[in-house]
C-alpha positions as CSV (number, residue, x, y, z in Angstrom):
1,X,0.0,0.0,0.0
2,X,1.3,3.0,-1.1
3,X,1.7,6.4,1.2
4,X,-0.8,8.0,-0.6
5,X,-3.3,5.5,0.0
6,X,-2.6,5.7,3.7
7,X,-3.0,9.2,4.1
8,X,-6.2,8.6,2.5
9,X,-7.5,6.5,4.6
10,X,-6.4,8.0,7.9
11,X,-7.9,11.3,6.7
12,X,-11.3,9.1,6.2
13,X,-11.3,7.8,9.9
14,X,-10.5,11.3,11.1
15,X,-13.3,12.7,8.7
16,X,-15.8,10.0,10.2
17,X,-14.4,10.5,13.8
18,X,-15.0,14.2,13.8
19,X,-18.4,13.1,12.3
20,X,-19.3,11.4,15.1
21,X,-21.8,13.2,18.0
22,X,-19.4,11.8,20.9
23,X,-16.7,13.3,18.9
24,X,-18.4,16.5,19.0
25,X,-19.3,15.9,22.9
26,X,-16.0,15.8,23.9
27,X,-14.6,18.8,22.0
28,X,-17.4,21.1,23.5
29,X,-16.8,19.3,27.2
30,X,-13.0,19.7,26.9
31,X,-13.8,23.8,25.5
32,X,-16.4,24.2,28.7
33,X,-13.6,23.1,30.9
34,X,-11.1,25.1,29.6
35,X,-13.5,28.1,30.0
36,X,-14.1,27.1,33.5
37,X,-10.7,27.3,34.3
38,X,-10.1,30.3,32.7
39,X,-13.0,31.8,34.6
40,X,-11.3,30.5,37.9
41,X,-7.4,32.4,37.1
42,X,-9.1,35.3,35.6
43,X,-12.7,36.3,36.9
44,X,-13.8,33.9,39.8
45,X,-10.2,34.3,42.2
46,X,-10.7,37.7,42.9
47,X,-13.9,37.6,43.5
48,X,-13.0,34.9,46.2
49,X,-10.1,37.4,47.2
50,X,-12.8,40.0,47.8
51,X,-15.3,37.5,49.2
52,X,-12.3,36.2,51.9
53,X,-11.7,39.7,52.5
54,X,-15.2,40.9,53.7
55,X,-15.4,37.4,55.8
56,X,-12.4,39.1,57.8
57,X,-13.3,42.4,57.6
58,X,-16.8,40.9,59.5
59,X,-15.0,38.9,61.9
60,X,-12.8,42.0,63.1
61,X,-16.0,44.0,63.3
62,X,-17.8,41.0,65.4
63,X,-14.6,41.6,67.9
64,X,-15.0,45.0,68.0
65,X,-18.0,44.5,68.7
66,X,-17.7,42.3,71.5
67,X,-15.2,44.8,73.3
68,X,-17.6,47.6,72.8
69,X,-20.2,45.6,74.6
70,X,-17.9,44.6,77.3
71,X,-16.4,48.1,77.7
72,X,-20.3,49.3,78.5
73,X,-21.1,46.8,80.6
74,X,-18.0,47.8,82.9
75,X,-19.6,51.7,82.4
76,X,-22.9,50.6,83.7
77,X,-21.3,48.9,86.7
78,X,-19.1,51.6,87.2
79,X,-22.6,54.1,87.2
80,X,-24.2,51.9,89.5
81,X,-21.1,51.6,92.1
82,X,-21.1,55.2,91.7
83,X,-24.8,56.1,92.6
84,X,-24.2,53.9,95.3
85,X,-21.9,55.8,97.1
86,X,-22.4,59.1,95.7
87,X,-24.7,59.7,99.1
88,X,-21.3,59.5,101.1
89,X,-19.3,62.0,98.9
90,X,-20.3,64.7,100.5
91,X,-18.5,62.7,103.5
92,X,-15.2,63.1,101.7
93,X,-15.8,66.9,101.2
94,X,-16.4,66.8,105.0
95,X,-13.2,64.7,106.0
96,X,-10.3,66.5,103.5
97,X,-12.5,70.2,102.0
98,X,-11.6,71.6,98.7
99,X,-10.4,74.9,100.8
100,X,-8.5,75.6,104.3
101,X,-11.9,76.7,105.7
102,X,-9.0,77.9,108.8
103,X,-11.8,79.8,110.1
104,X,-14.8,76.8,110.4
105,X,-11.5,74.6,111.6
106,X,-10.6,76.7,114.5
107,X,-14.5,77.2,115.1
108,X,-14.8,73.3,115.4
109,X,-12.0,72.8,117.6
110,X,-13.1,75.6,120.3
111,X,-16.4,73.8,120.2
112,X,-15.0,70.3,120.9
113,X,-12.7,71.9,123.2
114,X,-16.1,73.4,125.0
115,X,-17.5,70.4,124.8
116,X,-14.4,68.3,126.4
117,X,-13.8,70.9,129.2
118,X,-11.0,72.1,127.8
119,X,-9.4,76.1,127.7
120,X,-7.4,77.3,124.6
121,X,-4.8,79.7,125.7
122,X,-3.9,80.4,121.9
123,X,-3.6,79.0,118.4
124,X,-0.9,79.6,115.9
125,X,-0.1,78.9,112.7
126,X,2.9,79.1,110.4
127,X,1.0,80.7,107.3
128,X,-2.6,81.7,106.6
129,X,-2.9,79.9,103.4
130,X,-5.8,81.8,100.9
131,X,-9.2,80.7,100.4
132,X,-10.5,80.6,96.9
133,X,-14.4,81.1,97.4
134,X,-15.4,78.7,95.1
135,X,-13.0,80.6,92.2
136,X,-11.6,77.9,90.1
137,X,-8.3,78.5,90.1
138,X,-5.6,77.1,87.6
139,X,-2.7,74.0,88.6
140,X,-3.7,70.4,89.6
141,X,-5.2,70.0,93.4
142,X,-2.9,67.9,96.1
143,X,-3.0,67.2,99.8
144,X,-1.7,70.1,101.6
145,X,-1.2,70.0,105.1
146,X,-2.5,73.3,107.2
147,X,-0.4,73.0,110.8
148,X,-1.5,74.0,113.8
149,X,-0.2,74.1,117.0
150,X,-2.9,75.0,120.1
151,X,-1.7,75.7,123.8
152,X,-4.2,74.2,125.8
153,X,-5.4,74.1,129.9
154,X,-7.6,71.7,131.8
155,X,-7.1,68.1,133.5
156,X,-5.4,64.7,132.0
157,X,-8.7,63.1,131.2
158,X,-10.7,66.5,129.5
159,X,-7.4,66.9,127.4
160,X,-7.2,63.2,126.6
161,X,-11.2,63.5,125.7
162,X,-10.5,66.7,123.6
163,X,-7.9,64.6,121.7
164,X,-9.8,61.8,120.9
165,X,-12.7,63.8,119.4
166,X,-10.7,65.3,117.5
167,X,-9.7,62.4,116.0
168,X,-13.4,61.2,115.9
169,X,-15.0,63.8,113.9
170,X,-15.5,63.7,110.5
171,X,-13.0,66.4,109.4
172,X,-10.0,65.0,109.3
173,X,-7.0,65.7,111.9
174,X,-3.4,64.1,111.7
175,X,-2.1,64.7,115.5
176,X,2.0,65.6,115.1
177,X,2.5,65.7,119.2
178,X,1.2,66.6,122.1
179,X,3.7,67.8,125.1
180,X,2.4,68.1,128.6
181,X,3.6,70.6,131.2
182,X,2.5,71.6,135.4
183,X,3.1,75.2,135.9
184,X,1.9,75.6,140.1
185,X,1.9,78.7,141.5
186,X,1.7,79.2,145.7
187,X,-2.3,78.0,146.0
188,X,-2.9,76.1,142.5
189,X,-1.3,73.3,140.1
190,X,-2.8,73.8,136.7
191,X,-2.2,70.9,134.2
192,X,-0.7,72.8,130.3
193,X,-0.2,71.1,127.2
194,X,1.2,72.1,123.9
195,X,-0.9,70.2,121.0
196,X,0.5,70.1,117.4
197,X,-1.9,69.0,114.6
198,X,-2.5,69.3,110.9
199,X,-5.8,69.8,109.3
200,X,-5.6,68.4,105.4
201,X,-7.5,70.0,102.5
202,X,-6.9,69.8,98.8
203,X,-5.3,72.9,97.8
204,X,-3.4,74.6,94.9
205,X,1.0,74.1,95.4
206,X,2.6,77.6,94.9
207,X,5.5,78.7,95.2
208,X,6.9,80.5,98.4
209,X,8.0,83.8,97.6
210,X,10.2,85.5,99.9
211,X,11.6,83.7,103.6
212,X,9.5,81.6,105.2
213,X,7.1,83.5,107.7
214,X,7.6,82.5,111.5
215,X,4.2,81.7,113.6
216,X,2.1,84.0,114.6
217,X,-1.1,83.7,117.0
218,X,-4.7,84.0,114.8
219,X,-5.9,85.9,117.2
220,X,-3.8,88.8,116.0
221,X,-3.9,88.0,112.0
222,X,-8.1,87.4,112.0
223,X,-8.2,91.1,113.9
């Protein structure tokens, strides 16, 4: 059989493969697969990209979420604490004031010393610090200490008694010392004692201008 014949023949098979319906099945399933893929590189991966990206995006907004939630449950229980105690703040203004309030502190300790039996000779301080008046003034608010020091008359126990309501009352009194002392005369012993305290309130720190100013009796400086 020649070559020519063979070509001939081989082109017939092909001619009556082609012809074939299966034939033409499998060339339109092998062209929808290709498209397929090319659909996946080209159109569907990015859409899957986007698609993965949202997913996160709605998970890290679920989170947020959550803390949100959590950070107002802690307000709310913070609110409630606070109207809890908020009856008892005025407690707090009571025990350390906003001011010196010298004036309504040496007016409370003549009355416990009144009440305690109990004679102030005198009360001295080293500086009469300012009182704002309810004027907001500027620089952060710490502890300051307002000293006092009281020269006192009366027995052991209405001294001791004086002493202890002062540390029983609601403003609040650190006691530095107290130093005793008899001073007798020909007909009568009389009992003396020299009490150093200081009164805390929140007040403004500035700074001292000038030397330091010795104590002085408020008897003289309220004149």
């Amino acid at each position: 059989m020649t070559d020519q014949s063979r070509k001939k023949q081989l082109r017939s098979a092909l001619n009556h493969f082609y012809e074939n319906p299966v034939a033409k099945v499998s060339i339109e399933l092998f062209l929808s697969i290709g498209f397929v893929i090319f659909l996946s590189l080209f159109a569907i991966k990015p859409t899957l990209e986007t698609m993965s990206d949202l997913i996160k995006e709605i998970e890290d907004k679920k989170a947020l979420n959550t803390q949100l939630e959590q950070k107002l449950a802690a307000l709310s229980t913070a609110q409630n604490e606070y109207l809890k105690i908020e009856p008892k703040l005025n407690l707090l203004d009571q025990a350390i004031p906003q001011e010196p309030q010298l004036i309504r502190t040496m007016k409370l300790l003549e009355k416990l010393a009144a009440e305690n039996q109990v004679i102030i000779d005198g009360i001295s301080v080293a500086d009469i610090p300012p009182e704002e008046n309810g004027v907001t003034a500027s620089g952060a608010k710490q502890m300051t200490q307002l000293p006092l020091s009281m020269s006192l008359a009366g027995d052991y126990i209405s001294i001791r008694n004086f002493v202890q309501a002062i540390q029983d009352n609601r403003r609040s009194f650190s006691i530095e010392s107290i130093n005793f002392s008899l001073s007798q005369d020909r007909e009568t012993r009389e009992l003396r004692a020299t009490l150093n305290l200081n009164a805390p309130y929140l007040g403004i720190v500035q700074q001292q201008k000038g030397p330091a100013v010795n104590q002085q009796p408020v008897e003289k400086v309220l004149e």
